[in-house]
N, C-alpha and C positions, 0 to 999 in steps of 0.2 A: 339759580346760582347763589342766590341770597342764602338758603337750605347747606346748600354746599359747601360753604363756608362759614358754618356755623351758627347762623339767624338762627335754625331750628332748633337748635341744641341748647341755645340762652334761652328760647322761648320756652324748652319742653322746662327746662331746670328752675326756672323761675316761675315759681307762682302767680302772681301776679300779675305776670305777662300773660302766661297761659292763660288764665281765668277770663282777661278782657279780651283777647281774642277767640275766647270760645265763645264767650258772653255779645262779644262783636256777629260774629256767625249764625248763632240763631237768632239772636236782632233779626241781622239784616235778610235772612229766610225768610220770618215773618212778614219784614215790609215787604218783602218779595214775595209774596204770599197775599199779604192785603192786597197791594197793588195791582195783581192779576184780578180779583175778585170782582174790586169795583169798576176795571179799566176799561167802561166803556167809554170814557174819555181819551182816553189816551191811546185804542187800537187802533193804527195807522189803516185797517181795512175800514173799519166804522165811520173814521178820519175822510177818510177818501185822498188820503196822503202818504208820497213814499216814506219808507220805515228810514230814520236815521242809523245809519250802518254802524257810527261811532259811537251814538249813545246805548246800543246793543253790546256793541265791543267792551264796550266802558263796564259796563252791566255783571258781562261775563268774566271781566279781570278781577273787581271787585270780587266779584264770588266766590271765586277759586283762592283771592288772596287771604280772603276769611276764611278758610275752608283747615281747621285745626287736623283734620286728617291727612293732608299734604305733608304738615311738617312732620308731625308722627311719621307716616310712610319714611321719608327721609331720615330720621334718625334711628329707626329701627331696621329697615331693609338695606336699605343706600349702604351700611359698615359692612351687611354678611358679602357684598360683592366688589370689598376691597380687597386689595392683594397687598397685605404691610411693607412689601419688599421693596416698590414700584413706589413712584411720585402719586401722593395724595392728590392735588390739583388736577393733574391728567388726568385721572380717574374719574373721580367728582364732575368734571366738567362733561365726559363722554358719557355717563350713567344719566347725569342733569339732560343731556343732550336725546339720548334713547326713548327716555319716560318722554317728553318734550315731543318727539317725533310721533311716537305712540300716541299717547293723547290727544294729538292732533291729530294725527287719521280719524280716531275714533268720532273727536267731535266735528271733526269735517263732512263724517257720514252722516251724524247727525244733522248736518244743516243741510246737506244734501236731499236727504228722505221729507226733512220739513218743507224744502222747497219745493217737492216732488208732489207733497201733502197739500200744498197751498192753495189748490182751485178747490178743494174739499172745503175746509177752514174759510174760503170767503164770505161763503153763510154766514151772518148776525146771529143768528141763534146757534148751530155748531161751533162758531166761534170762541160763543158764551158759556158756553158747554163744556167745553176743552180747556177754555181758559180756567173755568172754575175747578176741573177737575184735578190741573196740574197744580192751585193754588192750594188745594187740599193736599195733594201729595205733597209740594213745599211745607205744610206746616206738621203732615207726619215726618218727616226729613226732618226736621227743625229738633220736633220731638225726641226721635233718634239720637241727633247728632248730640244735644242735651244730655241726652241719661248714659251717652254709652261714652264719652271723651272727659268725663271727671279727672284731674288731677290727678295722677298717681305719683310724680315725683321722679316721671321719665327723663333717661340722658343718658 
């Protein structure tokens, strides 16, 4: 919503802004990155403790809300599937509402498949395994996200 009404378009057009939430994003990839690496502290299976569902939630909103690609998408795609004729709000809000829908199936399978995954993963060591390997794809991610979302002066 925040996108849709124009968040992403001060962010894209401002320097500044841009820069610290891009700079905010691969940060927080790499702590998200560190923190899988070492986490044999803190793996609710190693733990012998159920997983906090909220500080997961927490984790993922975080992410996505750093995620300079979102706003980009928005200011770039979001205008070619307006109709100028028609109420901008409506629009905005039903398009907001679509991606939103979308996304969430997507990452709903995803949790789905992981859950499906989890008698696999309760192994200590394929845990350590998997953990480490996605903490390495986090920091090529990271890397990505870095060289390819520079500043251009988009809006």
């Amino acid at each position: 919503m925040a996108a849709a009404l124009g968040l992403a378009a001060l962010i894209a057009s401002s320097r500044p802004l841009y820069e610290a939430l891009r700079w905010a994003g691969v940060l927080y990839l790499f702590w998200l990155a560190w923190e899988g690496w070492r986490g044999e502290d803190t793996s609710p299976v190693k733990a012998n403790v159920a997983p906090d569902d909220s500080r997961f939630f927490l984790l993922g909103l975080v992410t996505n809300l750093l995620n300079p690609k979102a706003g980009i998408f928005y200011v770039t795609v979001l205008p070619t599937f307006v109709d100028e004729t028609r109420p901008l709000i409506g629009q905005a809000v039903t398009l907001s509402a679509v991606y939103v829908a979308a996304a969430t199936a997507v990452h709903s399978a995803i949790v789905m498949l992981a859950d499906a995954a989890r008698s696999r993963l309760e192994d200590q060591r394929r845990s350590a395994i998997v953990r480490r390997l996605l903490s390495l794809l986090l920091v090529a991610i990271a890397i990505w996200l870095f060289a390819t979302t520079g500043y251009n002066g988009a809006a």
